[in-house]
C-alpha positions as CSV (number, residue, x, y, z in Angstrom):
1,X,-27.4,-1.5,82.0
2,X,-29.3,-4.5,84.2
3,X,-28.2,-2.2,87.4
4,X,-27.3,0.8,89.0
5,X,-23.7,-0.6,89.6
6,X,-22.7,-1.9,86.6
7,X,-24.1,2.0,84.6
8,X,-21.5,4.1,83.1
9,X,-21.9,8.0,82.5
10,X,-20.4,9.7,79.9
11,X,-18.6,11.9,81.7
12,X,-16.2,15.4,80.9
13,X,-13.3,15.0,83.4
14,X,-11.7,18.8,83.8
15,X,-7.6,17.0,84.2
16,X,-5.8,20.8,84.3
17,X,-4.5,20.5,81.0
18,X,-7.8,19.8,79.1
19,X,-11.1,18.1,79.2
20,X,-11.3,14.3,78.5
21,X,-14.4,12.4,77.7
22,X,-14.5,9.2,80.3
23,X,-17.0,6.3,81.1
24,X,-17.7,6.8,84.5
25,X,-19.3,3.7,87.0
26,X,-22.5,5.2,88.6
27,X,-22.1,4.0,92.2
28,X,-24.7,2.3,94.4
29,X,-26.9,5.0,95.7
30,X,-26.4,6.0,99.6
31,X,-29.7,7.2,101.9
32,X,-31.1,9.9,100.5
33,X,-29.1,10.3,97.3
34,X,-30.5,11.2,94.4
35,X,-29.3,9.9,90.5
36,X,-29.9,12.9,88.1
37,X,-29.7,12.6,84.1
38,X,-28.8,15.7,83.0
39,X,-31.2,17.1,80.2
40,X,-28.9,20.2,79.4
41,X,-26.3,22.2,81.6
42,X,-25.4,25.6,80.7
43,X,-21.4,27.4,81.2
44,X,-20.8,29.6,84.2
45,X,-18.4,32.3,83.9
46,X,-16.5,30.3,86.9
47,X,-16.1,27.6,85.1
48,X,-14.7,29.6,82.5
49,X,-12.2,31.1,85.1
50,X,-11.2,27.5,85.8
51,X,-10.1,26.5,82.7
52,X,-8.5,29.5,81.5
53,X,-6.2,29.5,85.2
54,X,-7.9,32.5,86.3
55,X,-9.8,30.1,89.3
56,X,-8.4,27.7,91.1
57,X,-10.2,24.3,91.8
58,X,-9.6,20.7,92.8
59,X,-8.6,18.7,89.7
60,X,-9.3,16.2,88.1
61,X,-13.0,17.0,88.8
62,X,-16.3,17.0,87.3
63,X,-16.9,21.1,86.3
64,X,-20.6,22.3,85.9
65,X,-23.6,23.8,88.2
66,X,-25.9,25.1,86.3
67,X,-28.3,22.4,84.9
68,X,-31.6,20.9,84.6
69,X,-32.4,17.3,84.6
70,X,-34.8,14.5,85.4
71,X,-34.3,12.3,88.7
72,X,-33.7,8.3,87.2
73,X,-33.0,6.9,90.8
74,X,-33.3,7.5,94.9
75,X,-31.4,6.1,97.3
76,X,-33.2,4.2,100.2
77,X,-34.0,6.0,103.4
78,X,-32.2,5.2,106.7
79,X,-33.2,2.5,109.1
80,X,-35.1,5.1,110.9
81,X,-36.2,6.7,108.4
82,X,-34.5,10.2,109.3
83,X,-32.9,10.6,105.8
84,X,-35.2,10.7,102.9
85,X,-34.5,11.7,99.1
86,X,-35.5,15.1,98.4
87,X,-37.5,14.4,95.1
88,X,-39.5,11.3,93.0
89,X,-38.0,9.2,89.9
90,X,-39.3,11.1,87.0
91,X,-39.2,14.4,88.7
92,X,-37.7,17.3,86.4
93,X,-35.4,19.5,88.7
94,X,-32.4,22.4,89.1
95,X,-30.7,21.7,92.7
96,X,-28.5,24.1,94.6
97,X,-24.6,24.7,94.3
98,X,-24.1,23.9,97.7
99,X,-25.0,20.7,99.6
100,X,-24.8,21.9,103.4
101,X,-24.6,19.2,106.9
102,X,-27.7,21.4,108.3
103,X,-25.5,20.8,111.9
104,X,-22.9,23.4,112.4
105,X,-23.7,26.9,113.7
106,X,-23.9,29.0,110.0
107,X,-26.6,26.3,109.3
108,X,-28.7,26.5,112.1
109,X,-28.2,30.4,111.3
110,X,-29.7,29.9,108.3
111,X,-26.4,30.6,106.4
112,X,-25.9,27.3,104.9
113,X,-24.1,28.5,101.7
114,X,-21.2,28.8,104.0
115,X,-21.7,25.3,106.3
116,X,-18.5,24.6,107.6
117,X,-18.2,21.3,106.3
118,X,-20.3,23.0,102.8
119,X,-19.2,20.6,99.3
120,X,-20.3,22.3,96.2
121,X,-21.3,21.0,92.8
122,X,-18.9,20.8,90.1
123,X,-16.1,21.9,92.5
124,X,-14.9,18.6,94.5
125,X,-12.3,16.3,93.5
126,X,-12.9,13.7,91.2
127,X,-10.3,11.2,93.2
128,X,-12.8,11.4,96.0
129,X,-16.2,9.8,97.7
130,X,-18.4,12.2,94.8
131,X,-17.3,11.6,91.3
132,X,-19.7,12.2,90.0
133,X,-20.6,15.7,91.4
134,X,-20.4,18.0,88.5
135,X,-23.4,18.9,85.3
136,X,-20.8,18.3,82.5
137,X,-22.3,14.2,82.2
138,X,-24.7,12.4,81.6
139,X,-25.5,11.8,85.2
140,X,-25.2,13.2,88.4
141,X,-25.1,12.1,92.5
142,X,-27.2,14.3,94.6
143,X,-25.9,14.2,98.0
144,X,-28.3,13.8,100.9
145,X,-29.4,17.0,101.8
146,X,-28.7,19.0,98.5
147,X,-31.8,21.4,98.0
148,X,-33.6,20.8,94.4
149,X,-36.9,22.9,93.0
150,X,-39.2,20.8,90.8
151,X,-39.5,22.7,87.2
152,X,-42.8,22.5,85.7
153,X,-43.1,21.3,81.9
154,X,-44.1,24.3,80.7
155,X,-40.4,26.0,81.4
156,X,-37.7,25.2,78.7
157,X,-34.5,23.7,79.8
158,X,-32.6,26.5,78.6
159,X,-34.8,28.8,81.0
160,X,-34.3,26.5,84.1
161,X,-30.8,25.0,83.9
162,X,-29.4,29.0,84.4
163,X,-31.8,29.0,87.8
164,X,-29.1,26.4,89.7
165,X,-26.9,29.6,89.8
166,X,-27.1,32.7,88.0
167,X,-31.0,33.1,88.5
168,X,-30.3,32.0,92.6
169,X,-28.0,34.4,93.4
170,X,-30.0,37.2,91.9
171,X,-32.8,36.3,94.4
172,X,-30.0,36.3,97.3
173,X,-28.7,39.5,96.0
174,X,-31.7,41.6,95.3
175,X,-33.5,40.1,98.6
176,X,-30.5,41.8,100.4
177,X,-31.2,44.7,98.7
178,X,-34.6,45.1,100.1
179,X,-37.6,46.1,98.8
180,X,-37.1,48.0,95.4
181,X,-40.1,49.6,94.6
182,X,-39.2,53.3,92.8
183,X,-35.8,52.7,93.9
184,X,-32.9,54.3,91.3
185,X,-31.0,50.7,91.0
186,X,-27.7,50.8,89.2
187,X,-26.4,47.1,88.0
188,X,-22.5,46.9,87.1
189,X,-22.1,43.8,85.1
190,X,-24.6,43.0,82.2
191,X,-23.7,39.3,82.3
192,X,-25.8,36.4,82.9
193,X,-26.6,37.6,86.1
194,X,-26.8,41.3,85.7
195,X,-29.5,40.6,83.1
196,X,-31.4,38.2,85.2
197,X,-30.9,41.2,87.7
198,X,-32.2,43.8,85.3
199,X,-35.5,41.9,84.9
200,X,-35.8,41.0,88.6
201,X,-35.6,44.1,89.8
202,X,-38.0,45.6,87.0
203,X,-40.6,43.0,88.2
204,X,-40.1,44.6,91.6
205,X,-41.0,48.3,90.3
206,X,-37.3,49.6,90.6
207,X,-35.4,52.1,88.2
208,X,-32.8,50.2,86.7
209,X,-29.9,51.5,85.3
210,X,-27.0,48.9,83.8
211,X,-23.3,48.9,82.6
212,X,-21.0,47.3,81.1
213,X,-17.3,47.0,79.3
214,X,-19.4,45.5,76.4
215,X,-22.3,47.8,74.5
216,X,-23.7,45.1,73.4
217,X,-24.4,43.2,76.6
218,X,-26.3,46.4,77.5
219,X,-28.1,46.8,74.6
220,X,-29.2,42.6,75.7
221,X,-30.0,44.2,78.7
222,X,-32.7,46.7,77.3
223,X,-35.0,43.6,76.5
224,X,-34.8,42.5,80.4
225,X,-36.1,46.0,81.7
226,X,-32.4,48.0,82.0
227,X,-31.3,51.0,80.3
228,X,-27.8,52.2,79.9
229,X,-26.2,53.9,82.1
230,X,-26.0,57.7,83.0
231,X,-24.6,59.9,85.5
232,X,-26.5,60.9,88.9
233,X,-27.4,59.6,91.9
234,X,-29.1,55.9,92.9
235,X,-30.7,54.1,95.9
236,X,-29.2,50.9,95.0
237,X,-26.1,49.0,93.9
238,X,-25.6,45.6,92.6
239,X,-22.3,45.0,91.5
240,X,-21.7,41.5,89.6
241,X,-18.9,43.0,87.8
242,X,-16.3,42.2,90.6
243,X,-14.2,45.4,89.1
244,X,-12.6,47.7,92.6
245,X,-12.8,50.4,89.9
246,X,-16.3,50.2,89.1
247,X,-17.8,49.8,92.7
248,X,-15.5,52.8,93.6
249,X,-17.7,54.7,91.2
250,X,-20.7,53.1,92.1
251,X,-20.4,53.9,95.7
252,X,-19.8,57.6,95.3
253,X,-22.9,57.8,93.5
254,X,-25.2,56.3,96.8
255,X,-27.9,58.7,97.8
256,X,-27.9,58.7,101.8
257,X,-29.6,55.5,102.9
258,X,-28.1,53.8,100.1
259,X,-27.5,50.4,99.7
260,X,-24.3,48.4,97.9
261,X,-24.7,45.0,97.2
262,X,-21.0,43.1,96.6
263,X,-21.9,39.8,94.4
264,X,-19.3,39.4,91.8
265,X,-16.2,40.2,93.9
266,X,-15.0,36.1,94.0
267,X,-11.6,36.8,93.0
268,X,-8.3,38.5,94.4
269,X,-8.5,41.8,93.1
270,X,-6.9,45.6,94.5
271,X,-8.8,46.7,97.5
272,X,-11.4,49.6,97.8
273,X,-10.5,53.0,99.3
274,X,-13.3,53.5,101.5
275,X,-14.1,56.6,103.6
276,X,-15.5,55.5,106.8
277,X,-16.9,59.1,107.5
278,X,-18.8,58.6,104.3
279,X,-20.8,56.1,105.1
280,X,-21.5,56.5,108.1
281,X,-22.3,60.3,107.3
282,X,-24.4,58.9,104.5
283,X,-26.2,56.0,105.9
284,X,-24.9,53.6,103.9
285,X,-25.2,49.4,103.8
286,X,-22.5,47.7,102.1
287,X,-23.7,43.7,102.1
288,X,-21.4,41.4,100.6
289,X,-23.5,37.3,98.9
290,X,-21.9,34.7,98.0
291,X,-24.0,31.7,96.8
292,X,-27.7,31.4,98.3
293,X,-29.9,29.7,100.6
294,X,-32.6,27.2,99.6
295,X,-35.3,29.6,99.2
296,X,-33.6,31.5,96.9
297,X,-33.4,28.4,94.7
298,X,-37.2,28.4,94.8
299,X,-38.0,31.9,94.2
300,X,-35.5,31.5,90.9
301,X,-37.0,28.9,90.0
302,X,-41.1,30.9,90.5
303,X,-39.6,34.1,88.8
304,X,-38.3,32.6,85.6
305,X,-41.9,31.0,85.6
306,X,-44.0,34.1,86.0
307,X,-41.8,36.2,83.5
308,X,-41.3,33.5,80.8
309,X,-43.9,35.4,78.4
310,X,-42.5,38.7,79.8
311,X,-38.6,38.3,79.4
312,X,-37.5,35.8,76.6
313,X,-34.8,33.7,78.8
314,X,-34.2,31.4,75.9
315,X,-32.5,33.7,73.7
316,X,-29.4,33.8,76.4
317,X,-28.4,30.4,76.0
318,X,-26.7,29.5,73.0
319,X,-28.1,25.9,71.1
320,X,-26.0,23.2,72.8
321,X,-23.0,21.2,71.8
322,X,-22.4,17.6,72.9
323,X,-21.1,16.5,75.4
324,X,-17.5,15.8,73.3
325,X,-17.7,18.9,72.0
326,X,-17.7,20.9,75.4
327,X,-13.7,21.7,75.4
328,X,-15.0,24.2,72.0
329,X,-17.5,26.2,74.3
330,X,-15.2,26.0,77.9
331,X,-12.4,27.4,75.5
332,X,-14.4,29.7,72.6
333,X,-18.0,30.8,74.5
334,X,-20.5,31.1,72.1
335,X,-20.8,35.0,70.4
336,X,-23.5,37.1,71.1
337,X,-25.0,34.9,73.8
338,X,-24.7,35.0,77.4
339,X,-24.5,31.2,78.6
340,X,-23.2,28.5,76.0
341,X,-24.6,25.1,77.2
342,X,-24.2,20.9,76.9
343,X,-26.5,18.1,76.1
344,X,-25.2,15.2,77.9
């Protein structure tokens, strides 16, 4: 423990046919890297899909992209100074899915969620140059380049680790929306992020209307400004259900000018029947997100601040299980909760 080099992380290795529990070297820091011990990291529904076969990923490799934790290291800056690290040791932080070049043309478009050369946390192969590049260990590599919000003391880590992704999108989603105020919103999907939704668009002055498979996800939802469900017509979709069925409803019910926002469609499913008449007849906008921009990081990160005597965030993440324990809750989530979650 005298050096970076000779540091091991405890670290759960996703091998395809389970998770094993490995000491992992921490590498020497490169320019503008950042080393991240990670206080708490809480369970995407993707990385559900992983385990269960219903997403494919690189493997063996480091799952997990929702956390929070506490910078330990930085890596030097370049010779000329052009690459420096993006936050301070000590620094308490969430930092983005996706680490961007900032080059290619969807960068300088502002689109950097899909850089062409775009590596993602808790996606990349363990065999390669980023081991350790997922939230299920004790510590993390932080790319060059990767965007990070600084979380203020006052914000619980089970209220900021869900911000990396879940929180995020929401901002990317309901920003592409546009502005909500006395809009009729309908949300399909009461998950993680059709609650944060709920409450976001709330905030915003918006109508919200939510469903779900599960009556008791909507019921959650009541608490975070949705109510169930009912027949008749809205201003606004958000659909984090990814279900063809559902947004098939959903879009018949569009009010001209309506808007249809696609966010949980990030697997193969059947394809839409879409009447082109119809929406050009009614004015409609159908706007598919996937991931977010740095800014969105930001605003998740100000939201969940704001609203954390409004809406109580905490009571979505289930009490975490060690790190040795994680196979339980990547296998079994936690009932009645909405994110289980780790302590590395």
């Amino acid at each position: 423990m005298d050096s970076l080099t000779t540091r091991l992380s405890r670290t759960a290795v996703w091998t395809g046919d389970g998770i094993e529990v490995r000491d992992v070297p921490v590498p020497a820091l490169g320019a503008g890297e950042l080393l991240v011990r990670v206080r708490l990291a809480t369970i995407c529904g993707s990385d559900l899909h992983t385990v269960t076969g219903r997403r494919t990923a690189d493997c063996p490799s480091v799952l997990g992209h929702e956390a929070v934790g506490v910078v330990e290291a930085v890596g030097p800056p370049t010779s000329d100074g052009g690459v420096v690290a993006a936050a301070e040791v000590g620094d308490r932080i969430v930092w983005s899915v996706t680490v961007a070049c900032g080059r290619c043309v969807r960068c300088r478009a502002d689109r950097t969620a899909k850089c062409e050369e775009v590596r993602k946390v808790g996606h990349e192969a363990f065999s390669g140059d980023w081991a350790l590049s997922g939230s299920y260990a004790e510590y993390i590599v932080l790319p060059a380049g990767t965007a990070v919000a600084r979380v203020a003391d006052r914000m619980p880590d089970a209220v900021a680790a869900p911000a990396a992704c879940a929180t995020a999108t929401v901002m990317a989603t309901i920003e592409s929306a546009g502005p909500l105020l006395r809009k009729r919103v309908l949300i399909c999907g009461a998950g993680m992020l059709g609650v944060t939704a709920a409450a976001a668009c709330a905030e915003a002055g918006a109508r919200v209307r939510i469903t779900d498979l599960d009556a008791t996800r909507v019921e959650v939802a009541h608490r975070f400004g949705g109510v169930a469900d009912t027949d008749g017509t809205v201003d606004v979709v958000l659909d984090y259900s990814g279900s063809a069925e559902a947004i098939t409803r959903a879009l018949a019910r569009l009010d001209v000018g309506g808007v249809l926002v696609l966010a949980g469609s990030v697997t193969p499913g059947p394809p839409l029947a879409l009447d082109p008449e119809s929406v050009v007849r009614r004015h409609l906008t159908i706007i598919g997100v996937h991931n977010y921009e740095p800014r969105h990081l930001t605003a998740a990160v100000d939201f969940l601040d704001r609203t954390r005597e409004v809406f109580p965030w905490a009571d979505l993440v289930a009490a975490p299980v060690e790190l040795e324990d994680i196979r339980h809750v990547l296998t079994a989530p936690s009932a009645g909760v909405l994110r289980s979650s780790v302590a590395p």
